[in-house]
N, C-alpha and C positions, 0 to 999 in steps of 0.2 A: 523502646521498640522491642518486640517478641523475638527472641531467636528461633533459626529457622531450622527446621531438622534436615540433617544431610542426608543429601537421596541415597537409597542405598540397593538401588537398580530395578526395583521394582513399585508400583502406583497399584491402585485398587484392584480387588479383580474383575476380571471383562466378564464371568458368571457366575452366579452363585457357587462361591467355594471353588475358584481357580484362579490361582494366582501367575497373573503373567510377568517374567525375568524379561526386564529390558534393558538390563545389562550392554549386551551384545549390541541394538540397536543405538541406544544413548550416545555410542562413542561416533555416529556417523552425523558431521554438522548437518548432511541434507536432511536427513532421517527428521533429526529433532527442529529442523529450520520447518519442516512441512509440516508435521504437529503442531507447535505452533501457530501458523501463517493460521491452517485449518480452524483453531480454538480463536484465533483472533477474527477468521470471519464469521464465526458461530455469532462470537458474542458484540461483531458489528452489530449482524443481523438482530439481533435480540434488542439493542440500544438503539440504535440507529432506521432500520430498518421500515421508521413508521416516516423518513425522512424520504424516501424513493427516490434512493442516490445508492446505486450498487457500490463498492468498495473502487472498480476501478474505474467508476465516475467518478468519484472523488477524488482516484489519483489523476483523473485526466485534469478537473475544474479546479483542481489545485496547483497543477504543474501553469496552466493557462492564466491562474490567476497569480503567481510570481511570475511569469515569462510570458507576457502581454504581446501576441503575435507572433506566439513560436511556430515555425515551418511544420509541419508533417513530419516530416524525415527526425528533426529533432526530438519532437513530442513520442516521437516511437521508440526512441532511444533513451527518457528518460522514464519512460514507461519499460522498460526494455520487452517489449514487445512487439509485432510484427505488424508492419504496416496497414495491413488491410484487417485487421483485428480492432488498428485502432480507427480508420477508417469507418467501419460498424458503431464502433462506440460515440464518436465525435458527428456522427450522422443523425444518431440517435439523441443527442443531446442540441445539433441545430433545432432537428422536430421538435425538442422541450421549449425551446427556447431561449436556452443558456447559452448556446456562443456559436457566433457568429466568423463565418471566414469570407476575408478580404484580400486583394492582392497585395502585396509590401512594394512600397513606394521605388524599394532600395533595389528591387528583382522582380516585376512585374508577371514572371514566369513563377513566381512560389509565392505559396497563398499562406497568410498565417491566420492563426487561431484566438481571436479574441472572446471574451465574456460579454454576455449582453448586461443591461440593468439587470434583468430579472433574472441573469446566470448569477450578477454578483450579490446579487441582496442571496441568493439559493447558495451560494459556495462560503459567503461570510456563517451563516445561518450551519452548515455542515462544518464547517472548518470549527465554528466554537464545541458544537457535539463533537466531531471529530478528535478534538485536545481532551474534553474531560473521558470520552471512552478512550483515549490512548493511557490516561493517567488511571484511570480503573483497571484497565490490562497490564498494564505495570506496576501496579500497587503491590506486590511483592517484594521490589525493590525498592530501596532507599535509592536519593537523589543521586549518589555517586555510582552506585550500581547502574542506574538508567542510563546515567550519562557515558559509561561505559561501554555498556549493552550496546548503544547508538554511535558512538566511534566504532567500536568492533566492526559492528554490519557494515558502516561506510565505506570503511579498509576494507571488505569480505568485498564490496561489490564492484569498488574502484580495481580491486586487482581481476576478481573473474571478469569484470567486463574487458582487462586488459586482453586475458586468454580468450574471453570467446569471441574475438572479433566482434564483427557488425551484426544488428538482430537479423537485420533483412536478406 
């Protein structure tokens, strides 16, 4: 494997012949968390994007397809995004025709969120692109580094979601 040069706070320049120190910036998780996120939906879009599944349909049809009749309330939480956002989005994809919501046997008063056939043959079908563009954006690490990288963020979010309470 190629070693890797260590960064040494600065990346290309933003115009010809200026060179941007991002030193300063580097040392802020959100900073570099959002760069990222950004570059990873760049190059969804680029990979993905002939699939007509935005990034957080894929996290909703993937959350749906391990948690088979998950509430509302739930789904928004492990989306950790706000109820009526996800509302929009899960409205938009009954219209597709990927998933379907029914009342739960167990609470007749909360509706949960199933896949249809034709959500799950569409979510198998994303989920396999999905693993090789995650493994193409990660391909700068080696398997222990990934493995890493992905503990980390689990810990990163298991604890802010301690601090920031409930999304809604």
């Amino acid at each position: 494997m190629a070693k890797r040069k260590k960064r040494s706070g600065k990346r290309r320049p933003a115009a010809a012949g200026t060179a941007i120190n991002y030193k300063l910036m580097d040392a802020f998780a959100g900073h570099l968390t959002r760069v990222v996120q950004v570059r990873l939906f760049q190059l969804y879009f680029e990979r993905l994007g002939h699939l007509g599944v935005s990034p957080g349909a894929f996290a909703v049809l993937t959350a749906i397809s391990s948690n088979p009749g998950i509430p509302h309330g739930a789904l928004s939480e492990v989306l950790a995004a706000h109820g009526p956002n996800v509302t929009k989005l899960v409205d938009r994809l009954v219209r597709e025709g990927w998933v379907e919501r029914h009342k739960l046997s167990n609470d007749r008063r909360t509706t949960g969120h199933f896949l249809t056939a034709t959500g799950k043959a569409k979510t198998d079908l994303v989920l396999k692109a999905g693993l090789a563009h995650d493994k193409h954006a990660t391909s700068a690490l080696n398997a222990k580094e990934r493995g890493t990288l992905l503990r980390l963020l689990a810990k990163l979010d298991r604890a802010l979601a301690r601090d920031s309470g409930p999304v809604d």
